[in-house]
MOPAC internal coordinates of N, CA, C and O (Angstrom, degrees):
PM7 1SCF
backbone

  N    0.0000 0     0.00 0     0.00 0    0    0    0
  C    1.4601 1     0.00 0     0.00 0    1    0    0
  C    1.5303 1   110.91 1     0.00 0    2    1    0
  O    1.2310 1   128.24 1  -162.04 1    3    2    1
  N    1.4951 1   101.73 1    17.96 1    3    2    1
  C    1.8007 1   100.66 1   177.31 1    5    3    2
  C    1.4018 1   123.34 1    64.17 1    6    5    3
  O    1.2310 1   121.29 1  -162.28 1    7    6    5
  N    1.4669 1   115.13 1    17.72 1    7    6    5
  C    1.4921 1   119.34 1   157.76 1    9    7    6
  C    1.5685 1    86.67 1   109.01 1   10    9    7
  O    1.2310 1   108.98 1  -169.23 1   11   10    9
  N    1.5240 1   138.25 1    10.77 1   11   10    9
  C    1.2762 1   121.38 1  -166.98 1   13   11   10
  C    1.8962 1    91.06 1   -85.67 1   14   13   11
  O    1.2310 1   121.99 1   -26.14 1   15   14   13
  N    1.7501 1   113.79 1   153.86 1   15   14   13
  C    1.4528 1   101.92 1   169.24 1   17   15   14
  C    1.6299 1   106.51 1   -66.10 1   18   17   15
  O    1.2310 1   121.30 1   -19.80 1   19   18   17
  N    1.2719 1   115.11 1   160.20 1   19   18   17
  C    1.1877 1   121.72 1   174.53 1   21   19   18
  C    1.5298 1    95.77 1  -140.89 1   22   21   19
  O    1.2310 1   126.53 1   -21.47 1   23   22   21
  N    1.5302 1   105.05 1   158.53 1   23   22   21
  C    1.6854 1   119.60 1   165.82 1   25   23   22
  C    1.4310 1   119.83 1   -69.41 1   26   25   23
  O    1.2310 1   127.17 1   -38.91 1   27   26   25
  N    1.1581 1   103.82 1   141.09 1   27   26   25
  C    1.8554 1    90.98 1  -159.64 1   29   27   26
  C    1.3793 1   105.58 1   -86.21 1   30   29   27
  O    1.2310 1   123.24 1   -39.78 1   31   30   29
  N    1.8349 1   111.40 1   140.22 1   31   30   29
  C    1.5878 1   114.04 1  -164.86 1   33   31   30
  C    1.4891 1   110.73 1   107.72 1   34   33   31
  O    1.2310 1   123.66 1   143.25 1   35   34   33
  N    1.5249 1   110.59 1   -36.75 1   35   34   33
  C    1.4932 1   121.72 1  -172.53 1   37   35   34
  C    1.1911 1   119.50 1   -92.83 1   38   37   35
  O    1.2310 1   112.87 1     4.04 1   39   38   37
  N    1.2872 1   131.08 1  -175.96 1   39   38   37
  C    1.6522 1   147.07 1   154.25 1   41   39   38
  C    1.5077 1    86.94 1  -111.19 1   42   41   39
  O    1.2310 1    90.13 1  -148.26 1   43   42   41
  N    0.8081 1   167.03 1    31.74 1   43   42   41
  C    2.0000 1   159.65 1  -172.07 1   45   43   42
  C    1.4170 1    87.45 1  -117.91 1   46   45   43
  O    1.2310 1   120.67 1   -62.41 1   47   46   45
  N    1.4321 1   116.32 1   117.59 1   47   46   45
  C    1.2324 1   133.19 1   168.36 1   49   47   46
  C    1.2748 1   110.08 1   -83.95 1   50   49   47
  O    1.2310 1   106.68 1   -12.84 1   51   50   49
  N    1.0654 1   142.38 1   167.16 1   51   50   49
  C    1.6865 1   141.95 1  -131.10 1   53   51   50
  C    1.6620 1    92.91 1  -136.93 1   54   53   51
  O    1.2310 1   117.54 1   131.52 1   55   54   53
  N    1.8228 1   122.30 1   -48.48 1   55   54   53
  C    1.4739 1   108.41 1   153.10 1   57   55   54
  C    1.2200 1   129.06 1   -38.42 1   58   57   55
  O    1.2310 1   115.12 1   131.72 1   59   58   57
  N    1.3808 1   126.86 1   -48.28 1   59   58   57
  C    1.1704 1   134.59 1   155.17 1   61   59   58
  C    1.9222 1   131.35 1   -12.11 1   62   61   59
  O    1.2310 1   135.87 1   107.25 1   63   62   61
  N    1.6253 1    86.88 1   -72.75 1   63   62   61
  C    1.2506 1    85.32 1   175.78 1   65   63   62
  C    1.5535 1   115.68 1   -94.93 1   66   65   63
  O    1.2310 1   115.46 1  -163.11 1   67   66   65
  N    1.5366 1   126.22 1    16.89 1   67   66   65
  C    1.3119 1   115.66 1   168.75 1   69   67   66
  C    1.5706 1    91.75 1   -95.48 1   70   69   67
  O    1.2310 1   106.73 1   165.20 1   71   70   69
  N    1.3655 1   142.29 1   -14.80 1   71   70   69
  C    1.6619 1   141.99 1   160.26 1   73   71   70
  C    1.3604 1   113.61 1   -32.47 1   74   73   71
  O    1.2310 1   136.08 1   136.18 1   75   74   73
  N    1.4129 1    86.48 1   -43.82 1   75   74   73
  C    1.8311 1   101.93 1  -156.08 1   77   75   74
  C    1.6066 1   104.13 1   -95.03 1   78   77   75
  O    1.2310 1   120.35 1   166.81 1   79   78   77
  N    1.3126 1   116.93 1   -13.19 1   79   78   77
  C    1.6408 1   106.93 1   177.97 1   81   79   78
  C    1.3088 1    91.02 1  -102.93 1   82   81   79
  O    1.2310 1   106.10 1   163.77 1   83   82   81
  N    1.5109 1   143.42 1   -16.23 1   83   82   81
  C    1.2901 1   106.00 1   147.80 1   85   83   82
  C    1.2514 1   141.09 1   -62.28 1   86   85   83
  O    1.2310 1   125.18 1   142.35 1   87   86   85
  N    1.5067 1   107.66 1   -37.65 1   87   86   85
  C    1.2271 1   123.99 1  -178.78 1   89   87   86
  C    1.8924 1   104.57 1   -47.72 1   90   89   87
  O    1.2310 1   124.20 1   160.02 1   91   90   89
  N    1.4071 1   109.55 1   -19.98 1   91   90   89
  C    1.7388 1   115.00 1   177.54 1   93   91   90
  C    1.5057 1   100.84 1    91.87 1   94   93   91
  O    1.2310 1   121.09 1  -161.53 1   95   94   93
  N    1.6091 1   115.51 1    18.47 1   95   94   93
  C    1.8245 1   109.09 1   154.29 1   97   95   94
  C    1.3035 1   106.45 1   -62.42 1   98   97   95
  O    1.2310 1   112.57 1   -37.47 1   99   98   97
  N    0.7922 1   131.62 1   142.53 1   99   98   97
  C    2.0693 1   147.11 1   157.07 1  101   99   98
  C    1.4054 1   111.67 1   -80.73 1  102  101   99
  O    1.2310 1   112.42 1   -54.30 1  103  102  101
  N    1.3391 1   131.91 1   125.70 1  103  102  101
  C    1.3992 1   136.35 1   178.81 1  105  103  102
  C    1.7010 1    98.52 1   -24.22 1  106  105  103
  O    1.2310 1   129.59 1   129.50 1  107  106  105
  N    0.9962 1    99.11 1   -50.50 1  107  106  105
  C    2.2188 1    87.83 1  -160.44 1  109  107  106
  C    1.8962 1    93.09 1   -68.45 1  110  109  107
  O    1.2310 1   117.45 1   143.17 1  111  110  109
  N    1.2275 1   122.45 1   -36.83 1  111  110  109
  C    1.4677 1   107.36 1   173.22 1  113  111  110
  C    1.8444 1   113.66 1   -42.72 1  114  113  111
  O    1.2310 1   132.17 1   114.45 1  115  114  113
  N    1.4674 1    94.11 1   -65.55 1  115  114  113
  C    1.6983 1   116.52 1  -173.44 1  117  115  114
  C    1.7970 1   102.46 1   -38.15 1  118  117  115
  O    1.2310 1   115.69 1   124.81 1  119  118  117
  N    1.0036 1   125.79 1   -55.19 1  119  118  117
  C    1.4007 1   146.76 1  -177.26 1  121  119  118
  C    1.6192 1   103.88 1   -75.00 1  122  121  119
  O    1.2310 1   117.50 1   145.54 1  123  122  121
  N    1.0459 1   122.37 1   -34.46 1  123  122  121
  C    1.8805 1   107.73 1   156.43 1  125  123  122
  C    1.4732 1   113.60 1   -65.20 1  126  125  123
  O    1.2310 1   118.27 1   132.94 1  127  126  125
  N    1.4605 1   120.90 1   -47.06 1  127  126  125
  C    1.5517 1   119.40 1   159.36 1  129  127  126
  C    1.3646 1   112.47 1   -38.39 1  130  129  127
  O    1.2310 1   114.95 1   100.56 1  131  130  129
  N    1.3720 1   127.19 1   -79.44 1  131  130  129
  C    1.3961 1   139.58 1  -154.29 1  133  131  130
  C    1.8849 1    92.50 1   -94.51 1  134  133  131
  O    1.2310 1   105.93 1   -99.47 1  135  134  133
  N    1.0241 1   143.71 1    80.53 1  135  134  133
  C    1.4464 1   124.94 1  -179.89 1  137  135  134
  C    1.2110 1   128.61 1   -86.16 1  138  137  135
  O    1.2310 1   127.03 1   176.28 1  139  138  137
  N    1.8324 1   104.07 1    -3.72 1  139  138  137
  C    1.4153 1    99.54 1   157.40 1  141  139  138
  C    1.4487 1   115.31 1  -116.98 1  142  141  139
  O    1.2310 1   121.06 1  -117.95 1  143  142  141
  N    1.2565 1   115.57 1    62.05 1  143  142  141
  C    1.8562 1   144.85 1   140.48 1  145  143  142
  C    1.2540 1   110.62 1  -112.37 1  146  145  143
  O    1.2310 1   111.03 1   -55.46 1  147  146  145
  N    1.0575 1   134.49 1   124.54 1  147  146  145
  C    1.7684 1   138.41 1  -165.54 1  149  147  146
  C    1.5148 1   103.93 1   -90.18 1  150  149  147
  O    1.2310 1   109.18 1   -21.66 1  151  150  149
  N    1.0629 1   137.88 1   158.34 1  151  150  149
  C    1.4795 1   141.12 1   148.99 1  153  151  150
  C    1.6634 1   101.64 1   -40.85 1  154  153  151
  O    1.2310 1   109.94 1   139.93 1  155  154  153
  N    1.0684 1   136.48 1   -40.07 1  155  154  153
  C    1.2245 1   133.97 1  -164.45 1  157  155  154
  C    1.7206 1   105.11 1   -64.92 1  158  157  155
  O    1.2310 1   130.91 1   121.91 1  159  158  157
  N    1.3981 1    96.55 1   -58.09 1  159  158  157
  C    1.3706 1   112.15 1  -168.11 1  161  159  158
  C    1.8929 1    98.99 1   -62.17 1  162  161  159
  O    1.2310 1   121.53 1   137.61 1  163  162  161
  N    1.0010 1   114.67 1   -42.39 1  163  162  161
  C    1.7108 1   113.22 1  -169.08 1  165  163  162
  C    1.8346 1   108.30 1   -73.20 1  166  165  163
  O    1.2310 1   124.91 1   155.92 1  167  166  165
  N    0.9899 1   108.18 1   -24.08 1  167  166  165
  C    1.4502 1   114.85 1   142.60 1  169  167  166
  C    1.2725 1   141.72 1   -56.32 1  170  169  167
  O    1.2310 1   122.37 1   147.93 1  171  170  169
  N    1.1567 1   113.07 1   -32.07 1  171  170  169
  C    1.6377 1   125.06 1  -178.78 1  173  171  170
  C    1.4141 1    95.62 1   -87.37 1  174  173  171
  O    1.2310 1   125.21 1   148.74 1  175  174  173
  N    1.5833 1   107.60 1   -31.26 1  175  174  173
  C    2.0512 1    85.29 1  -150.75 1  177  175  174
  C    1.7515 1    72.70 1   -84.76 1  178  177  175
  O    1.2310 1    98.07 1   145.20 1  179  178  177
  N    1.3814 1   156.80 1   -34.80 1  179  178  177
  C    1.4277 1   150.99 1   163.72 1  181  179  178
  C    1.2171 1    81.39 1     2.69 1  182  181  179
  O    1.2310 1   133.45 1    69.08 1  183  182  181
  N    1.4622 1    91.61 1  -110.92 1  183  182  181
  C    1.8553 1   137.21 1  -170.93 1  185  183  182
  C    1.5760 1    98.50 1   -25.39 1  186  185  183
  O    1.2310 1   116.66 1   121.42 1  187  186  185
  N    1.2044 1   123.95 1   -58.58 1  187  186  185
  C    1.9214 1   118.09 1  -175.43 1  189  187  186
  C    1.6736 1   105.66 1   -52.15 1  190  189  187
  O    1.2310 1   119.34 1   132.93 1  191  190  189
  N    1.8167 1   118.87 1   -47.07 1  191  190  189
  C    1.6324 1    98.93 1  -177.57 1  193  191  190
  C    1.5360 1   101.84 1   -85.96 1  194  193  191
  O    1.2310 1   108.55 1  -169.97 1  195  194  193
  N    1.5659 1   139.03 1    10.03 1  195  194  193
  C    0.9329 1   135.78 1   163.93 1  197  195  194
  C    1.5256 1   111.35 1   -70.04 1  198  197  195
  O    1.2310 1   122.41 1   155.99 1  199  198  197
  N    1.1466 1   112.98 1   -24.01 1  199  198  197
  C    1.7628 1   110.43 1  -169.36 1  201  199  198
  C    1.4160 1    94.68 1  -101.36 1  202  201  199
  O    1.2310 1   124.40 1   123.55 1  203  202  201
  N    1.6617 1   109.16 1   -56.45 1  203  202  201
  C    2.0081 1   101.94 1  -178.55 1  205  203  202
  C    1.5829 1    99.33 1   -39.82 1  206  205  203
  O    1.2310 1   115.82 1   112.34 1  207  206  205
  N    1.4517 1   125.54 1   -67.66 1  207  206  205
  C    1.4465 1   121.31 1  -141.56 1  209  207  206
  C    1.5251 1   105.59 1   -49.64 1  210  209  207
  O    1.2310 1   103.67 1   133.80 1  211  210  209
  N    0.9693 1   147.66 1   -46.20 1  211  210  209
  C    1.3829 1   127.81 1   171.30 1  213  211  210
  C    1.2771 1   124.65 1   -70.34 1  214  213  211
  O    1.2310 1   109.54 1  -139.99 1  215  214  213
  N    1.3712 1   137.22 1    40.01 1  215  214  213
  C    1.5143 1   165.64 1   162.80 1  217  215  214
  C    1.3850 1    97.84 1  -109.45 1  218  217  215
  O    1.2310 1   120.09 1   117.18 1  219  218  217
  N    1.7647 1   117.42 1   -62.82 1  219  218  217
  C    1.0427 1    85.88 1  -148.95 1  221  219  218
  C    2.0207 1   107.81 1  -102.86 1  222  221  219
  O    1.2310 1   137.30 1  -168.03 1  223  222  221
  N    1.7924 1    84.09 1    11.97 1  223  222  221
  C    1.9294 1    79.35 1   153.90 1  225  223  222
  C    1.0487 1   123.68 1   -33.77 1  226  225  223
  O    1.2310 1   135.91 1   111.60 1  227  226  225
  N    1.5566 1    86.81 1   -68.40 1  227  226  225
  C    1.4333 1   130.80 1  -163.40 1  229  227  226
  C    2.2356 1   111.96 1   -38.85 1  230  229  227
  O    1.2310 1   132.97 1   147.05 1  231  230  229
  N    0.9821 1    92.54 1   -32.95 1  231  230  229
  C    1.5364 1    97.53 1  -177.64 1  233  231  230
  C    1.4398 1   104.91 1  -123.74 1  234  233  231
  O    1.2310 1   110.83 1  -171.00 1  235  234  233
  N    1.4860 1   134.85 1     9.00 1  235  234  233
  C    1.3212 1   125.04 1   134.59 1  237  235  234
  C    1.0906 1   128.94 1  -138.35 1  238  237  235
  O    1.2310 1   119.74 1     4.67 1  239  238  237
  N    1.3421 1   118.10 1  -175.33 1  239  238  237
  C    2.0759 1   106.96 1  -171.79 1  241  239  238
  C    1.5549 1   118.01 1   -60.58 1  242  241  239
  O    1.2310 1   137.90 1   -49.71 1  243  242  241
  N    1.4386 1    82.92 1   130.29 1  243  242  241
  C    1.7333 1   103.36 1  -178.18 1  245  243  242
  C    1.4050 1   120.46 1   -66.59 1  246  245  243
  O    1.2310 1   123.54 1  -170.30 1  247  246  245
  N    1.0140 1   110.82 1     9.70 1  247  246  245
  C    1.9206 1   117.48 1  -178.38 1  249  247  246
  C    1.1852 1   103.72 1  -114.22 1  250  249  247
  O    1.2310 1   122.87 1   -72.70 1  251  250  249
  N    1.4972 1   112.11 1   107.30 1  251  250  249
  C    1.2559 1   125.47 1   164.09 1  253  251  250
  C    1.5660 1   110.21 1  -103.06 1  254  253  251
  O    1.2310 1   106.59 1  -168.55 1  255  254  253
  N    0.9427 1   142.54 1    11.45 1  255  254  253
  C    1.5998 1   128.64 1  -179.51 1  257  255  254
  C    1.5889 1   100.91 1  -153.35 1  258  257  255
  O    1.2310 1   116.61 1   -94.21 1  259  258  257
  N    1.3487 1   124.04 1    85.79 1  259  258  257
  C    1.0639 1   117.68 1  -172.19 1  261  259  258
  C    1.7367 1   125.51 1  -102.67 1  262  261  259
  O    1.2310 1   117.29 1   -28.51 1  263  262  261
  N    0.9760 1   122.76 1   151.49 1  263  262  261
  C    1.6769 1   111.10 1  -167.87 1  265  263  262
  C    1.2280 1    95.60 1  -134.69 1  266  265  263
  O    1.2310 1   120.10 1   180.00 1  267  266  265

């Protein structure tokens, strides 16, 4: 997938589905797309860059939304 993160097991790139929960899909939408990624799993990878991302502030620039 050219260095993109992916869910492990998958080709489903992880930009992907943070596209789509903005876009206002709900995990059980995302998982009718992809149906072999479970609701379970699209939860975890949530919660997993929920815990990395303040690591990896931490070692690069903290401005993500800049105006």
């Amino acid at each position: 997938m050219r260095g993109a993160l992916v869910i492990a097991g998958t080709r489903v790139p992880i930009e992907i589905i943070l596209y789509r929960i903005k876009e206002g899909y709900a995990l059980k939408d995302i998982h009718k797309m992809y149906p072999h990624v479970t609701v379970d799993t699209l939860e975890k990878v949530i919660e997993e860059l929920a815990q990395k991302l303040p690591s990896y502030i931490e070692k690069n620039d903290k401005t993500f939304l800049q105006t």
